[in-house]
C-alpha positions in Angstrom: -14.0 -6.0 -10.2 -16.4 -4.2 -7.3 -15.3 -0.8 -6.3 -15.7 0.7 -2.4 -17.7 3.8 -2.8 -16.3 7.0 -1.1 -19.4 6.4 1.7 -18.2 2.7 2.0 -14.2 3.2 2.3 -13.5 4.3 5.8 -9.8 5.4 7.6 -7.1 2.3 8.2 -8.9 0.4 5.2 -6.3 -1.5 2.6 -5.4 -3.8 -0.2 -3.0 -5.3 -2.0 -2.1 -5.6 -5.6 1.1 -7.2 -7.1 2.3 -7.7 -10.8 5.5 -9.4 -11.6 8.2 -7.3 -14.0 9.0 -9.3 -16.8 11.6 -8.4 -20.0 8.8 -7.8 -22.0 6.9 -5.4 -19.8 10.7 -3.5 -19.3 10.8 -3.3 -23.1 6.5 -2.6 -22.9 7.0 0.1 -20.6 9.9 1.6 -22.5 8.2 2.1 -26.3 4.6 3.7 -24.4 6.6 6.1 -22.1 9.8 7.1 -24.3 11.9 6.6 -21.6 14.9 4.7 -23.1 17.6 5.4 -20.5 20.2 2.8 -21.0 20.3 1.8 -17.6 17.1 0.4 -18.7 17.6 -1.5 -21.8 21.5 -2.3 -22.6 23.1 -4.5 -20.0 26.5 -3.3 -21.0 25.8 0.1 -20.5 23.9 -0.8 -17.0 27.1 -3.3 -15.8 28.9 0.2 -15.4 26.6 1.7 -13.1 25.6 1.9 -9.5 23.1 -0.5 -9.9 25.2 -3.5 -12.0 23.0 -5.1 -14.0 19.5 -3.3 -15.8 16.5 -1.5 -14.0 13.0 -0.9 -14.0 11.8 2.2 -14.9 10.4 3.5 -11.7 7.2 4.8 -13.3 6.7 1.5 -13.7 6.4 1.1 -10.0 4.3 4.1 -9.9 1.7 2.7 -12.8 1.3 0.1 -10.3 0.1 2.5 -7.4 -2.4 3.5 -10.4 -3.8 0.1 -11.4 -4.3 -0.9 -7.7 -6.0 2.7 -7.2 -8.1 1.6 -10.4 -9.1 -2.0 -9.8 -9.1 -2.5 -6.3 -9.2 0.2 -3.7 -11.3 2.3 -4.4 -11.1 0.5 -7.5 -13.4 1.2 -11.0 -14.6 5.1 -11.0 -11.8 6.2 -9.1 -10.6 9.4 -10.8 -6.6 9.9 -10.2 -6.0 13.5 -8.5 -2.0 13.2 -7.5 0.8 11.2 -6.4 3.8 12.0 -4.4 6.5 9.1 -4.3 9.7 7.8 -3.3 11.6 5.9 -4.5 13.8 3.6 -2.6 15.4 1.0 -4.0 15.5 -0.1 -7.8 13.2 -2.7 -9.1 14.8 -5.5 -11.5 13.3 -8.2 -14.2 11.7 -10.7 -12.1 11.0 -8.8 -9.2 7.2 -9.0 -7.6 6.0 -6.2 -6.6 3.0 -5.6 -4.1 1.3 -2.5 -3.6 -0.3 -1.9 -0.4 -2.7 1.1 -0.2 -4.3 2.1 3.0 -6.6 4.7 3.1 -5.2 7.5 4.9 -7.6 10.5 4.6 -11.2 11.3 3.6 -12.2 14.6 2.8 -15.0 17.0 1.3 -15.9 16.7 -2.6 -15.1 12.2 -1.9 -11.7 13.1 -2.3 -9.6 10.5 -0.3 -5.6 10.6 0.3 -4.3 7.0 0.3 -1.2 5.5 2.0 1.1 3.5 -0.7 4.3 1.4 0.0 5.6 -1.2 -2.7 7.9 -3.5 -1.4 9.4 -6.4 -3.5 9.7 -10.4 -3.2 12.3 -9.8 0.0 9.7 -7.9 1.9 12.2 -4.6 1.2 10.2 -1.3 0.3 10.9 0.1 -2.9 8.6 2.6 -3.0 6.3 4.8 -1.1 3.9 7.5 -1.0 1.0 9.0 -0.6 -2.1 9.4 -3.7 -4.8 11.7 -3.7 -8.0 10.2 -5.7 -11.7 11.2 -6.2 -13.9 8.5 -5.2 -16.8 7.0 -7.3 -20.0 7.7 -5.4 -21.7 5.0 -7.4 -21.6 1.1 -6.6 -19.7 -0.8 -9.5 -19.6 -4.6 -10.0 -17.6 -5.2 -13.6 -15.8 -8.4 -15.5 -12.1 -7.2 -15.7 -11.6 -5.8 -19.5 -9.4 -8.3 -21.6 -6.4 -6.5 -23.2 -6.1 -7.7 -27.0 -3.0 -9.8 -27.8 0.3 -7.9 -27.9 2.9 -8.4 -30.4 6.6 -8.0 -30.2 9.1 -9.0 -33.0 6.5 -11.5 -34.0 5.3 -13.1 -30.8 2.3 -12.8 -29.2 3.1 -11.9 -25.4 
């Protein structure tokens, strides 16, 4: 991974970053943030709501307006200031996501206020907004960090 310092990044630049959400990840997501809505987790419960069938949570969306911010624009060193969203539509297993940051804003102390829009596999935006970061100053050129093995029920994941 190779950040873009705050001298480097200039107004109109983007990137992308997707992640497919996968029943695992739903479940993942759930047990870290405590957020066990059953609109979430229980089909039954979910079949009798607006939405028909289970959700994402839509933090998860917003975690990945964070790990783009982190890894690729600006990328390692970026410091997370804020985040306004919105969200638009819901986000279900099996959805690909893409984050698209562009950056919107540069001002004094290397803070930078970055465009975001998440849209899904059908090209529809599911989420947008607009994320205030700190820029690293510093050039960075890193191997990605390997998460250990994660185990649910038994199997690694």
């Amino acid at each position: 991974m190779e950040n873009i310092t705050y001298e480097e990044l200039q107004i109109g630049d983007s990137a992308t970053f997707s992640k497919t959400l996968t029943e695992n990840e739903l479940v993942l997501f759930a047990a870290v943030s405590g957020d066990v809505n059953p609109v979430h987790l229980d089909s039954d419960f979910a079949k009798g709501t607006m939405f028909k069938e289970r959700i994402a949570h839509g933090m998860w969306s917003g975690a990945l307006v964070s790990a783009a911010l982190a890894t690729v624009l600006p990328g390692p060193g970026t410091i997370y200031l804020g985040q306004e969203l919105s969200f638009k539509r819901p986000v279900k297993i099996d959805d690909t996501l893409t984050v698209k940051l562009t950056v919107a804003k540069k001002e004094e102390k290397n803070r930078v206020i970055i465009d975001c829009l998440v849209s899904n596999q059908k090209d529809e935006t599911v989420v947008t907004g607009t994320a205030t970061v700190m820029a690293p100053t510093e050039k960075l050129s890193i191997d990605k960090p390997t998460l250990p093995p994660i185990t649910i029920g038994g199997s690694e994941i």
